[in-house]
N, C-alpha and C positions, 0 to 999 in steps of 0.2 A: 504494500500500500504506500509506504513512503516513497520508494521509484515513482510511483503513477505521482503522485504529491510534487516529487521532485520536478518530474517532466511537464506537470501543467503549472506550476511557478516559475519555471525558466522559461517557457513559453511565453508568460504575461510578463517577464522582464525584457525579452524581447519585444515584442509587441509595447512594450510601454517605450522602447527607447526609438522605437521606429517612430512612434506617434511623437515624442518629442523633436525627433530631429524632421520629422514635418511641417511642425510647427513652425521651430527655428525658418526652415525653409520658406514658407509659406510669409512669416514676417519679415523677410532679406528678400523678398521678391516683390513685396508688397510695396515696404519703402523704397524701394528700386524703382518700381513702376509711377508710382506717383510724385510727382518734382514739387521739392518742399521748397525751391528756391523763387516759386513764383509761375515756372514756368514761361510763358508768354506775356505776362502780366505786368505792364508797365507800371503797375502801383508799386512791385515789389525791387523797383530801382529810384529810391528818393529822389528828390529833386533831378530826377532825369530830364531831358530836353529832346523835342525832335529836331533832326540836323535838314527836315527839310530833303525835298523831291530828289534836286541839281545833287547835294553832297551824301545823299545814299544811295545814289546811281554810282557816284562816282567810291565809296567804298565797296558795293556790290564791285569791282572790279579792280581794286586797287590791290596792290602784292605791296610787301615792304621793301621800301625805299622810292614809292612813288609820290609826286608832290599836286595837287589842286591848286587854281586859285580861285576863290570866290566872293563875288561882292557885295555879298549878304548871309551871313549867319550867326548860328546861335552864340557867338562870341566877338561876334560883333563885323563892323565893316572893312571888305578888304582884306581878306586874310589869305593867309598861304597854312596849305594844310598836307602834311608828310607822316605817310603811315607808316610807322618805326615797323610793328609784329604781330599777326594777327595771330589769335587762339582761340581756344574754345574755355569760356567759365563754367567753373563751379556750378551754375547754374543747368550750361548743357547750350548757353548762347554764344555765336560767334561775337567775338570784340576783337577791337583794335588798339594799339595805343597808337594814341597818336599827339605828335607836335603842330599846335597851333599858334602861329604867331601875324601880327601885323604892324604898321607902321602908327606909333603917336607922337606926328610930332617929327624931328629928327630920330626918333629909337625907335627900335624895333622891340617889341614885347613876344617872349614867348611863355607860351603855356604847356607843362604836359596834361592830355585829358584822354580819357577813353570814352570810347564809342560800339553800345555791341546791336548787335542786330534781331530786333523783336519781329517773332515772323508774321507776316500779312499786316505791320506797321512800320517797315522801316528800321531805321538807324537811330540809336538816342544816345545821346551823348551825358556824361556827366562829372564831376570831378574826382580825380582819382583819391582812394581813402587816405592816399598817404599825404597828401596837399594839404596844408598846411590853412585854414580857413581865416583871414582876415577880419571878417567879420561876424553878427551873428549870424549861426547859423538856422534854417528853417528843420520841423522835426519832419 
């Protein structure tokens, strides 16, 4: 009787570690499949900006070390715009970083900013986390 005893408790210790590592499974697939970073969701990039028709055509197509210029955008007028390296974020979004700079004045101002690309919206741009904020910031 102890045999039979033996052999239906190791049974259910298998059967209990299969169901465990199901589970496991099942919640490593689960947060996998569903994107905690927002997604497509432009609310889940603060103070983002869209770059606008002209300058997400022109990163839809832009490799590193290619330079723009254009005479209106979200960092103001007349700017020259050089896409340092593009990747893929955390998110699961293509960005860029990219150098923007323009003329004020006799100087030239540059900026470093990233730019990633939200699908069936374009390109938005926003300031990189490491940037140092001058002013107050909005939450």
């Amino acid at each position: 009787m102890s045999n039979v005893l033996d052999g239906v408790s190791g049974s259910v210790g298998r059967l209990t570690k299969w169901l465990q590592m199901g589970l496991v499974v099942a919640a490593v697939t689960g947060c996998a499949s569903q994107n905690h970073y927002g997604g497509n969701n432009v609310g889940a990039m603060p103070g983002a900006a869209a770059v606008g028709p002209e300058i997400s055509s022109f990163l839809d197509n832009a490799t590193p070390g290619t330079i723009g210029a254009f005479p209106k955008s979200p960092w103001g007028s007349n700017v020259s715009v050089i896409v340092n390296e593009r990747y893929f974020a955390g998110s699961g979004r293509l960005c860029a970083h990219l150098d923007v700079s323009r003329s004020i004045g006799a100087q030239d101002v540059s900026q470093a900013k990233v730019a990633c690309l939200v699908e069936g919206q374009g390109w938005y741009s926003q300031r990189l986390v490491t940037q140092v904020l001058t002013g107050p910031s909005n939450p």
